[in-house]
RODRENBA-855718 format. One record per residue: z negated, x, y of N, C-alpha, C, O in turn; residue in three letters; residue number from 1. Coordinates in Angstrom, 1 decimal, always signed. Each point is the difference from the previous one (the first is absolute). Layout:
N
<rec n_w="Z" n_u="X" n_v="Y" ca_w="Z" ca_u="X" ca_v="Y" c_w="Z" c_u="X" c_v="Y" o_w="Z" o_u="X" o_v="Y" aa="ALA" i="NUM"/>
...
END
This chain:
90
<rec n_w="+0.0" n_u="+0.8" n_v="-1.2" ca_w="+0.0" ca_u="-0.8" ca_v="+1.2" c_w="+0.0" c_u="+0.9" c_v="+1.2" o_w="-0.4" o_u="+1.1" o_v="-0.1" aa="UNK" i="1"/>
<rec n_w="+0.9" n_u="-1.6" n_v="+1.3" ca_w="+0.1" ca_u="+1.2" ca_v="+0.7" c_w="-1.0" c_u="-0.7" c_v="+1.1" o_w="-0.1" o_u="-1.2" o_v="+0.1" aa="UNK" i="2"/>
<rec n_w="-0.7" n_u="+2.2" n_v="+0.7" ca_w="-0.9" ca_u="+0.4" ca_v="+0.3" c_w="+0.0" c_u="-0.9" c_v="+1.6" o_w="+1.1" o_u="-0.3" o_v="+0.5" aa="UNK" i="3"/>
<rec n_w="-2.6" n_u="-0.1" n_v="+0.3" ca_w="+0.7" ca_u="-0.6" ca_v="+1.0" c_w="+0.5" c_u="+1.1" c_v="+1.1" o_w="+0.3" o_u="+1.2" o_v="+0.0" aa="UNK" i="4"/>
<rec n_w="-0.3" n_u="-2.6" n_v="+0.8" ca_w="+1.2" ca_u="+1.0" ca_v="+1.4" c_w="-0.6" c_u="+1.0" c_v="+1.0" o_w="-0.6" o_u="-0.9" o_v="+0.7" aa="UNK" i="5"/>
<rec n_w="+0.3" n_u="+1.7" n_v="-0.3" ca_w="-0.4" ca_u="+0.8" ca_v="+0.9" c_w="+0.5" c_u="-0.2" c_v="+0.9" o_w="+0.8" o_u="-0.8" o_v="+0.2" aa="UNK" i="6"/>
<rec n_w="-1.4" n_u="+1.8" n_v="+0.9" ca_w="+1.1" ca_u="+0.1" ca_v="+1.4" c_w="+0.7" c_u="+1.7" c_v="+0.2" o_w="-0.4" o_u="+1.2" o_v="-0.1" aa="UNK" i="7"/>
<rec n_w="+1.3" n_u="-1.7" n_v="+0.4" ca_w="+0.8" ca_u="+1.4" ca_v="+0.4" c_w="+0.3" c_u="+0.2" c_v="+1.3" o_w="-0.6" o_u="-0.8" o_v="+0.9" aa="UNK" i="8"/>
<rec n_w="+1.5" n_u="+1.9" n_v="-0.6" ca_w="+0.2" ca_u="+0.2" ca_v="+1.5" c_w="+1.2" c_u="-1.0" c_v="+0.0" o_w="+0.0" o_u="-0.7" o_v="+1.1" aa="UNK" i="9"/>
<rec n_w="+0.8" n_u="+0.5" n_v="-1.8" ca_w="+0.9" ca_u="-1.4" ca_v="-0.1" c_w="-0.4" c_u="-1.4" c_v="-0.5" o_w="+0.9" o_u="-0.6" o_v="-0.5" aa="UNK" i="10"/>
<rec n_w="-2.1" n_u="+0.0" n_v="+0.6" ca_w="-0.4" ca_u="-1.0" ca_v="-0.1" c_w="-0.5" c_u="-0.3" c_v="-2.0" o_w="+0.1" o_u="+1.0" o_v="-0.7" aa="UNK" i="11"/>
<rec n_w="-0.4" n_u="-1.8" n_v="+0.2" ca_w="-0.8" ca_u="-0.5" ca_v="-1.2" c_w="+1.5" c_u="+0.8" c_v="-1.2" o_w="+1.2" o_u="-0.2" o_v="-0.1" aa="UNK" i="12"/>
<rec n_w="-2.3" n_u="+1.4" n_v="-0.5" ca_w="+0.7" ca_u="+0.5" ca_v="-1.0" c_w="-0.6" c_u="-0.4" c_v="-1.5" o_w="-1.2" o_u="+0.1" o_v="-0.3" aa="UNK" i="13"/>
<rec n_w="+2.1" n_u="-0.6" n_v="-0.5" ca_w="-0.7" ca_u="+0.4" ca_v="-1.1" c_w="+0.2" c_u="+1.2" c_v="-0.6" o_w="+0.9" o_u="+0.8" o_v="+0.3" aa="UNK" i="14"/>
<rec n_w="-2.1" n_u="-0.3" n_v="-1.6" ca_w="-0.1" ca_u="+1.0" ca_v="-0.3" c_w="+0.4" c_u="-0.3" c_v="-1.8" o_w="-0.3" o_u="-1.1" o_v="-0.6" aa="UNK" i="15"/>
<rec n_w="+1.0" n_u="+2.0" n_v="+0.1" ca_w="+0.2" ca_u="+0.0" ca_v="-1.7" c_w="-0.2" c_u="+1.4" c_v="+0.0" o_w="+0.2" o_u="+0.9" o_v="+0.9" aa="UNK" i="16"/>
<rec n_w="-0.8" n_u="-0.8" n_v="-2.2" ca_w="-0.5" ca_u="+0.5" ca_v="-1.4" c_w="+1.2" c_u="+0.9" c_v="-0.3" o_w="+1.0" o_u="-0.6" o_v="+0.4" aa="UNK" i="17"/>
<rec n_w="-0.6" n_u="+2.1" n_v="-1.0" ca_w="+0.9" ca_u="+0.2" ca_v="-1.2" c_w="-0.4" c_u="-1.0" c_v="-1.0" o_w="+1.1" o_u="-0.3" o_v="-0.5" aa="UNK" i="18"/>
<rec n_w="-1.9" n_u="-0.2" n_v="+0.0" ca_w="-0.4" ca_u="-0.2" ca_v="-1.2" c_w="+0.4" c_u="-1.7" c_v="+0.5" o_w="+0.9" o_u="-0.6" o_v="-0.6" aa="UNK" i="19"/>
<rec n_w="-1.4" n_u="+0.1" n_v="+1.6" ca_w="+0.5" ca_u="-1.5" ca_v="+0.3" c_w="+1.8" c_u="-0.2" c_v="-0.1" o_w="+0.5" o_u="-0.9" o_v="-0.6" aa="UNK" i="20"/>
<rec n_w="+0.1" n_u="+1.8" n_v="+1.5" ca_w="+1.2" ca_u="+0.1" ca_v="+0.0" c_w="+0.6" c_u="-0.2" c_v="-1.8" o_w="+0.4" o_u="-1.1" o_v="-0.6" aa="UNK" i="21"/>
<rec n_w="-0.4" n_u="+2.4" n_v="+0.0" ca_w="+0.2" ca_u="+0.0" ca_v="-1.5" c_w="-0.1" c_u="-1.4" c_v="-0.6" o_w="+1.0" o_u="-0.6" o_v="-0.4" aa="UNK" i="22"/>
<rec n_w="-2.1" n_u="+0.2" n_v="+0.4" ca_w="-0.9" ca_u="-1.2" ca_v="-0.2" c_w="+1.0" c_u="-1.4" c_v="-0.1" o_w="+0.1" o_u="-0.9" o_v="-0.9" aa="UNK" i="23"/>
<rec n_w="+0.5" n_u="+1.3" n_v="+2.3" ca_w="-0.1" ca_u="-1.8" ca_v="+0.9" c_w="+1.2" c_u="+0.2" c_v="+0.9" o_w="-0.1" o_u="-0.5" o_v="+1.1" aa="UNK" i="24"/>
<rec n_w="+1.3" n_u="+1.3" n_v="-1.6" ca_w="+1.3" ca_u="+0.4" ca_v="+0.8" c_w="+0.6" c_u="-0.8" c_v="+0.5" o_w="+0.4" o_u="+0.0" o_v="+1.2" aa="UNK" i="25"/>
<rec n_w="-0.1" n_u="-1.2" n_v="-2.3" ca_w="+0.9" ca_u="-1.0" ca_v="+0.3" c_w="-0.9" c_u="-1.0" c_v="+1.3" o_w="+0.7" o_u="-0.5" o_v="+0.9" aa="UNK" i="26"/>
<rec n_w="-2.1" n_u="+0.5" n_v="-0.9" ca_w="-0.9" ca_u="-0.9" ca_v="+1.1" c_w="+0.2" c_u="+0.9" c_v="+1.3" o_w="+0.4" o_u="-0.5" o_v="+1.0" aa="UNK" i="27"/>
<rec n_w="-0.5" n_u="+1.6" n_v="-1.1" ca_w="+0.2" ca_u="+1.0" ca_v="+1.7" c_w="+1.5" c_u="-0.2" c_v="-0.1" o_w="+0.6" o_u="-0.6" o_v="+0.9" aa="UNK" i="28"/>
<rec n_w="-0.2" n_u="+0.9" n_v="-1.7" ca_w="+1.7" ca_u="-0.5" ca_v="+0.6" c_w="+0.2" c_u="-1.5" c_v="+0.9" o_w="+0.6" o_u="+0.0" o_v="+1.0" aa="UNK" i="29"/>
<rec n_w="-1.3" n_u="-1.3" n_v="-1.7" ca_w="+0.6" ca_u="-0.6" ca_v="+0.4" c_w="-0.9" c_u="-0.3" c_v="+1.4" o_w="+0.4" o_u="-0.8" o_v="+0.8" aa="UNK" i="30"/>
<rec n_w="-1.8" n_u="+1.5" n_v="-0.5" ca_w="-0.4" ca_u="+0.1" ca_v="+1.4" c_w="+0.5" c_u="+0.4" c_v="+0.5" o_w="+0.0" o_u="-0.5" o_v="+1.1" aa="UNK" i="31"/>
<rec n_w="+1.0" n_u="+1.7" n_v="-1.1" ca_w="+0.8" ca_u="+0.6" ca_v="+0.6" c_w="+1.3" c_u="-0.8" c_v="+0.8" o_w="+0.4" o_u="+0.1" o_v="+1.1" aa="UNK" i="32"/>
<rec n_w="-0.1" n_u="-1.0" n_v="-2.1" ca_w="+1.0" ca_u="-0.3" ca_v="+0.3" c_w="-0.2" c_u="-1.3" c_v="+0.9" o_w="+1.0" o_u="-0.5" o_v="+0.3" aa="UNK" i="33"/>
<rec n_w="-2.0" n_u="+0.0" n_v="+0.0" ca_w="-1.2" ca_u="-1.3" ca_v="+0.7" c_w="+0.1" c_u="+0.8" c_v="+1.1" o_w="-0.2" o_u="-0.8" o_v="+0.9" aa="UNK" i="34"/>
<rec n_w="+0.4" n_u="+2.0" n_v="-0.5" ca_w="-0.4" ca_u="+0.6" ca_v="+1.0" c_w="-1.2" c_u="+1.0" c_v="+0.8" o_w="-0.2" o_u="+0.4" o_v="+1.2" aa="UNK" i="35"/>
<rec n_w="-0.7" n_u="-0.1" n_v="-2.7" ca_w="-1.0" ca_u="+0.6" ca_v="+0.2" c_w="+0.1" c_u="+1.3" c_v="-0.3" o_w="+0.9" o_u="+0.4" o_v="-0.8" aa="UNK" i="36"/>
<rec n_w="-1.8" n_u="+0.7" n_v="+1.5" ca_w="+0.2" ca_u="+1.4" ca_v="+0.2" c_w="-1.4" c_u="+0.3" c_v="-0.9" o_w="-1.0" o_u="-0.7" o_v="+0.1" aa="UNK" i="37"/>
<rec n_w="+1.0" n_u="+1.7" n_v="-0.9" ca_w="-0.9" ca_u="+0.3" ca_v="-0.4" c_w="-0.1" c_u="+1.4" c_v="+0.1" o_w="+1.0" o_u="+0.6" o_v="+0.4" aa="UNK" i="38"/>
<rec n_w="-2.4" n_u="+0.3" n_v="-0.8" ca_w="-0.2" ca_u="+1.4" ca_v="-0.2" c_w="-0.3" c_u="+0.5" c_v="-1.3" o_w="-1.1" o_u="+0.3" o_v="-0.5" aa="UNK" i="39"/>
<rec n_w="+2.0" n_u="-0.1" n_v="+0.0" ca_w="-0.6" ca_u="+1.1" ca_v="-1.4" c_w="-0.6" c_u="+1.0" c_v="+0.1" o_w="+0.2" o_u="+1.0" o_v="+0.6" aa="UNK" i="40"/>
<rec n_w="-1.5" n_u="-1.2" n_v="-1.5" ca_w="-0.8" ca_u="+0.8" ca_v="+0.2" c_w="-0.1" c_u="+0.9" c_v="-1.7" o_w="+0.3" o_u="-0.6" o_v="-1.0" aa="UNK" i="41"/>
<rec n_w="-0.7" n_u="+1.9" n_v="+1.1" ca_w="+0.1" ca_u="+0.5" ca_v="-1.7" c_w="-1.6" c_u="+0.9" c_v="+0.3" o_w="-0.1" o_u="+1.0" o_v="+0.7" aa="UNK" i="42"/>
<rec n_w="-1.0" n_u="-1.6" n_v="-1.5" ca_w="-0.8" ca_u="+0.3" ca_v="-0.3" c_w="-0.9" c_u="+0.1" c_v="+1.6" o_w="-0.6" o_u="+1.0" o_v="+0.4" aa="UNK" i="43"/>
<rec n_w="+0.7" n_u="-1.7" n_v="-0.1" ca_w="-0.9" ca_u="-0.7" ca_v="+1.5" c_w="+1.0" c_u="-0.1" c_v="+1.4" o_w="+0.0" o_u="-0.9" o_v="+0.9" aa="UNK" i="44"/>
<rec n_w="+0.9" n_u="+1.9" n_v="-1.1" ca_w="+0.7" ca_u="+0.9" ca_v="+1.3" c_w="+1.4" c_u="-0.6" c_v="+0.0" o_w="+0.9" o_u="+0.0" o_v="-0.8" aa="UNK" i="45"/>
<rec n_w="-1.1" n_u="-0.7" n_v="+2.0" ca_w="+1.6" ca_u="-0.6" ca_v="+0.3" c_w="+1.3" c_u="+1.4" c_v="+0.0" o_w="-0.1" o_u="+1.0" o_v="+0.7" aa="UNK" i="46"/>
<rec n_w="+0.8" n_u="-1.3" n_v="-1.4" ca_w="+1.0" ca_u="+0.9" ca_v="-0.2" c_w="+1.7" c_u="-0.7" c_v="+0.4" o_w="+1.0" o_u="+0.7" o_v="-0.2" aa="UNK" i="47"/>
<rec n_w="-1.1" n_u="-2.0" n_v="+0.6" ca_w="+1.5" ca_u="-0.4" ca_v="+0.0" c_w="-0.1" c_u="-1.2" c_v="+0.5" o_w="-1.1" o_u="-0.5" o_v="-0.3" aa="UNK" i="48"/>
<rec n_w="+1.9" n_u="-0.4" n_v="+1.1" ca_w="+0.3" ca_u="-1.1" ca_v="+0.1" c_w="+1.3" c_u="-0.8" c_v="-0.3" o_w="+1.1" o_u="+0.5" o_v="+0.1" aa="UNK" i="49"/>
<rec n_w="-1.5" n_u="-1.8" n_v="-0.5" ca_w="+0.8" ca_u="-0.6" ca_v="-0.4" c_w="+0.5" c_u="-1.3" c_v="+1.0" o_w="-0.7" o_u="-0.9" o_v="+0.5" aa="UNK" i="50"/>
<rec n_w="+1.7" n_u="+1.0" n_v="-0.4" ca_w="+0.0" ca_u="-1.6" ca_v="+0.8" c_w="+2.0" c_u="-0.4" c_v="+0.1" o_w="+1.0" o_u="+0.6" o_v="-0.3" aa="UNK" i="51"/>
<rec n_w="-1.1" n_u="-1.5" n_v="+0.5" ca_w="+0.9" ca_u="-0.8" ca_v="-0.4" c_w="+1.4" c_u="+0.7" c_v="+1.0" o_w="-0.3" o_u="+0.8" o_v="+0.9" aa="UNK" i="52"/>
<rec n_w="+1.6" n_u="-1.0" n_v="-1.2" ca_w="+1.1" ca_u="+0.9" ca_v="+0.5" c_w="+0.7" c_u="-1.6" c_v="+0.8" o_w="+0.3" o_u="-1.1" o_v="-0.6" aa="UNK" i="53"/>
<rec n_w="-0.3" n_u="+1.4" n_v="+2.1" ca_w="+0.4" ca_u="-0.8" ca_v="+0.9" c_w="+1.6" c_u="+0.0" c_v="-0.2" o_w="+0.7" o_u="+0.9" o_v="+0.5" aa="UNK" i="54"/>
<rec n_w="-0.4" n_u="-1.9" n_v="-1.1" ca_w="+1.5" ca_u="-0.2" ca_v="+0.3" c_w="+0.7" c_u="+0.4" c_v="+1.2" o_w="-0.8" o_u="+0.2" o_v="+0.9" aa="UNK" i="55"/>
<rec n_w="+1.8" n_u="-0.1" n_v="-0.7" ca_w="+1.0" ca_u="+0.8" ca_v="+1.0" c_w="+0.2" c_u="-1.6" c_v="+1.0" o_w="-0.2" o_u="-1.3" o_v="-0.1" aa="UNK" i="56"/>
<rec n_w="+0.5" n_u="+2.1" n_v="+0.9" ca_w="-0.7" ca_u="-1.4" ca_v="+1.4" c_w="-0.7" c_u="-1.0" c_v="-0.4" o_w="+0.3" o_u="-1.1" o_v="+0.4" aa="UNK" i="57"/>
<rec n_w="-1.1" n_u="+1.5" n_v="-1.2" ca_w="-1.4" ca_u="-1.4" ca_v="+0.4" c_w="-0.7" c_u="+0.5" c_v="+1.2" o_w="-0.7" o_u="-0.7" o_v="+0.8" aa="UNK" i="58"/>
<rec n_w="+0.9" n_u="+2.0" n_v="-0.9" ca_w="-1.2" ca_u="+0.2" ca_v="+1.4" c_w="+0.6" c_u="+0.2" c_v="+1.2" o_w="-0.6" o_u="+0.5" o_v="+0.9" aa="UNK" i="59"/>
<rec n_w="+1.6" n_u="-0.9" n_v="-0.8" ca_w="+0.7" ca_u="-0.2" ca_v="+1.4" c_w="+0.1" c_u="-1.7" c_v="+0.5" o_w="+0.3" o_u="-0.5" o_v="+1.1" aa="UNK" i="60"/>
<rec n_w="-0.5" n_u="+0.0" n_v="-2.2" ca_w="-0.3" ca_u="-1.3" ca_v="+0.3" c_w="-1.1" c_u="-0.7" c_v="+0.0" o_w="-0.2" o_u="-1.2" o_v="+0.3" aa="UNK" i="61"/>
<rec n_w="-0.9" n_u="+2.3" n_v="-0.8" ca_w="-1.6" ca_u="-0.4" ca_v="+0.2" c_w="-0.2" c_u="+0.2" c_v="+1.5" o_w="+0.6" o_u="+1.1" o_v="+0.4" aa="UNK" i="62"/>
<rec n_w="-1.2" n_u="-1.8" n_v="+0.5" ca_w="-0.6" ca_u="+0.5" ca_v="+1.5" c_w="-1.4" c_u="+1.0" c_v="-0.1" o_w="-0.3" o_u="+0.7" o_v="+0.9" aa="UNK" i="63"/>
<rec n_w="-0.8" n_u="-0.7" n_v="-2.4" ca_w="-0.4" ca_u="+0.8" ca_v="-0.2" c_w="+0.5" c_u="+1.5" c_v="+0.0" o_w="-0.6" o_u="+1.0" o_v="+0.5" aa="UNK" i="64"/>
<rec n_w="+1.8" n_u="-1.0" n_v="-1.0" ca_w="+0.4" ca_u="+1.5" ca_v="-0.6" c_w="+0.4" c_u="+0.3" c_v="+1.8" o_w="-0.4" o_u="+1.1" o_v="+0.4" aa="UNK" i="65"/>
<rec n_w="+1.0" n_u="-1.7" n_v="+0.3" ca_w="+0.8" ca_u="+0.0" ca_v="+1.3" c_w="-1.0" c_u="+0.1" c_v="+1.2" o_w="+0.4" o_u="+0.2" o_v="+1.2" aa="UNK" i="66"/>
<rec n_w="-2.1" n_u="-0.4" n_v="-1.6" ca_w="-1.1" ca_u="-0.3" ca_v="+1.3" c_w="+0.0" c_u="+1.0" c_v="+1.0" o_w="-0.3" o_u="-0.2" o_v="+1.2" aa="UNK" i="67"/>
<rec n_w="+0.8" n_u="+1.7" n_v="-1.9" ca_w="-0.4" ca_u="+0.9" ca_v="+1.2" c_w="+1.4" c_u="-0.1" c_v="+1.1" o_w="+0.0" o_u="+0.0" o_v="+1.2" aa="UNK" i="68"/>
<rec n_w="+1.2" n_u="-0.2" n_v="-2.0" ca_w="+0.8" ca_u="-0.3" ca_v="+0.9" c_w="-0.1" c_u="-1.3" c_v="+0.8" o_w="+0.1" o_u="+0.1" o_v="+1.2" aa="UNK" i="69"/>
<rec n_w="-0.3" n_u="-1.2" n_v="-1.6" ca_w="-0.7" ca_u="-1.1" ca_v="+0.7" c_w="-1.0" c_u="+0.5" c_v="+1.6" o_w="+0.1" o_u="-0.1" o_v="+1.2" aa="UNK" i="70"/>
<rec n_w="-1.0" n_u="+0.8" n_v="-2.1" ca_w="-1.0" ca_u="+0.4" ca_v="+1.1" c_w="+0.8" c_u="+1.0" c_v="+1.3" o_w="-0.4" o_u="-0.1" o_v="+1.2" aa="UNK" i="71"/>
<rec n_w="+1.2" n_u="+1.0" n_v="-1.4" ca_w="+0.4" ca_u="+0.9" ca_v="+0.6" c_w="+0.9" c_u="-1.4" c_v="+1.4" o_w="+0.0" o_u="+0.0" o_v="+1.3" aa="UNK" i="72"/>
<rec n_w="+0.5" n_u="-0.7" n_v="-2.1" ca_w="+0.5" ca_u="-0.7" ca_v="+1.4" c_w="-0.5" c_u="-0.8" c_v="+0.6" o_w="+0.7" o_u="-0.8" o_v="+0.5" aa="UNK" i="73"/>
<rec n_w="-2.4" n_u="+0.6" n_v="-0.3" ca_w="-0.7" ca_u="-0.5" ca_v="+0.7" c_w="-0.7" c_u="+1.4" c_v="+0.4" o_w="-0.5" o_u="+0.6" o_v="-1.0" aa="UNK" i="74"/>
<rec n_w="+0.4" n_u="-0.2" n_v="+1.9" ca_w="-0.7" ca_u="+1.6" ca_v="+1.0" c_w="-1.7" c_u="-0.6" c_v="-0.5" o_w="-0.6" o_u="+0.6" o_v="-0.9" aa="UNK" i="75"/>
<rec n_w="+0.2" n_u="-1.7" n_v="+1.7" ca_w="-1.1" ca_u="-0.2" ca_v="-0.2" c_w="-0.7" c_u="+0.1" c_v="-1.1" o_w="-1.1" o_u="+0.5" o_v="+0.0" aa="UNK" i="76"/>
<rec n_w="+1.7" n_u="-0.8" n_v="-1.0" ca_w="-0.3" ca_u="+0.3" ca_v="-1.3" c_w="-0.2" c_u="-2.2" c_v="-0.3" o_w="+0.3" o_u="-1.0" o_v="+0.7" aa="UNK" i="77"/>
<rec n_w="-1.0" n_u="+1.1" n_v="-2.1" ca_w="+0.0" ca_u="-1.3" ca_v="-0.3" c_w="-1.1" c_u="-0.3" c_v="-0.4" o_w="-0.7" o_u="+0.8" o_v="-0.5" aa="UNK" i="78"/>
<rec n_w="+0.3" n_u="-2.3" n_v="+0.7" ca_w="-1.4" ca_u="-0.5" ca_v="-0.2" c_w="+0.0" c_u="-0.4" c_v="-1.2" o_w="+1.0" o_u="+0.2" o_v="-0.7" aa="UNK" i="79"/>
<rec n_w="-2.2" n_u="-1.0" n_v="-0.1" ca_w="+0.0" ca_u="-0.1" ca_v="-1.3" c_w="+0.4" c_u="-1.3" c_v="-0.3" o_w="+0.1" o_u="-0.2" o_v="-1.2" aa="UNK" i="80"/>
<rec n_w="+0.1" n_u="-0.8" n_v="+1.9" ca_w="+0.9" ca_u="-0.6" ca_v="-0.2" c_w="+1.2" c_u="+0.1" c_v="+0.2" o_w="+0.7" o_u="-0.5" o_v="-0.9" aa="UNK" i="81"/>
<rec n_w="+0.1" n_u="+1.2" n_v="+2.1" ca_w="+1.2" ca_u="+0.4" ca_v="-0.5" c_w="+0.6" c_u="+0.9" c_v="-1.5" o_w="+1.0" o_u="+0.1" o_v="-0.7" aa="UNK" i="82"/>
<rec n_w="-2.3" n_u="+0.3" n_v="+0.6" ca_w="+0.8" ca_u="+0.9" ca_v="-1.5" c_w="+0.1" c_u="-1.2" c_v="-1.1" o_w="+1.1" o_u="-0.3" o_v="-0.5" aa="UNK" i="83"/>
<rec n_w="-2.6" n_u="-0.5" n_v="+0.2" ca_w="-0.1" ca_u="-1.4" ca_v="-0.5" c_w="+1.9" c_u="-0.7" c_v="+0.2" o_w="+0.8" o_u="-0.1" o_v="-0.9" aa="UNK" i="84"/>
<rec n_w="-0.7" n_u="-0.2" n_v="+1.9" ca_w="+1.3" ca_u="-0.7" ca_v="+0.2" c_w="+1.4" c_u="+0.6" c_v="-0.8" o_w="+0.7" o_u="-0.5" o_v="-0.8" aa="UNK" i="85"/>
<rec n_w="-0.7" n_u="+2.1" n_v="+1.7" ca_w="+1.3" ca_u="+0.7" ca_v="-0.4" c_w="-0.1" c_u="+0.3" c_v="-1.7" o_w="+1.1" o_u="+0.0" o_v="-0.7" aa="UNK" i="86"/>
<rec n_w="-2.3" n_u="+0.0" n_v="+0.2" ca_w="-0.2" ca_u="+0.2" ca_v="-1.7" c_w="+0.1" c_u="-1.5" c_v="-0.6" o_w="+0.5" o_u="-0.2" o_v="-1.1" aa="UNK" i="87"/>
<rec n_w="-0.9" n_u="-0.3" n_v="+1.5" ca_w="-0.7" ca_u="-1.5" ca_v="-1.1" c_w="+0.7" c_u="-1.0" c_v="+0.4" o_w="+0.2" o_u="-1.0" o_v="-0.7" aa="UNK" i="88"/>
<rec n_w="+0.3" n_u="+1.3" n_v="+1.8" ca_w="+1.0" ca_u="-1.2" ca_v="+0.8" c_w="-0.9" c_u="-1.7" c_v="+0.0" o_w="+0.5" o_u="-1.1" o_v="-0.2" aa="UNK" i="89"/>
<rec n_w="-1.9" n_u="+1.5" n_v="+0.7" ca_w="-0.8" ca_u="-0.4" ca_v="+0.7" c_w="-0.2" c_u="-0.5" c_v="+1.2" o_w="-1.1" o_u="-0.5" o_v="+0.4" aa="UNK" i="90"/>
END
């Protein structure tokens, strides 16, 4: 079973096992492919990450992947509902 989510410097990671991985391939696969990033770890010590492979222009059409360019054409910068809006379409 893989382990719960931590925090990373990129937001809630989960963590696997070598031995969970081996274990439970086909289950991290299909987290993987749900969109979840995980950290392999081999005998306590994160050694690798895993996370899902962004299709070719999905992220030109996410306003996530596009925010810093977003931000750059407002000088002021943006508030948190403007990011709310430009992301969530809120």
């Amino acid at each position: 079973m893989l382990k719960k989510p931590h925090k990373g410097s990129d937001g809630a990671v989960r963590t696997v096992t070598m031995l969970e991985l081996r274990r439970n391939a086909e289950a991290v696969l299909r987290r993987a492919r749900r969109g979840e990033r995980m950290v392999l770890t081999y005998r306590g010590e994160p050694v690798m990450r895993l996370e899902p492979i962004v299709a070719e222009g999905a992220a030109e059409d996410d306003a996530f992947y596009r925010l810093g360019e977003l931000a750059e054409a407002f000088a002021g910068g943006l508030t948190n509902e403007e990011i709310d809006r430009l992301v969530y379409d809120v």
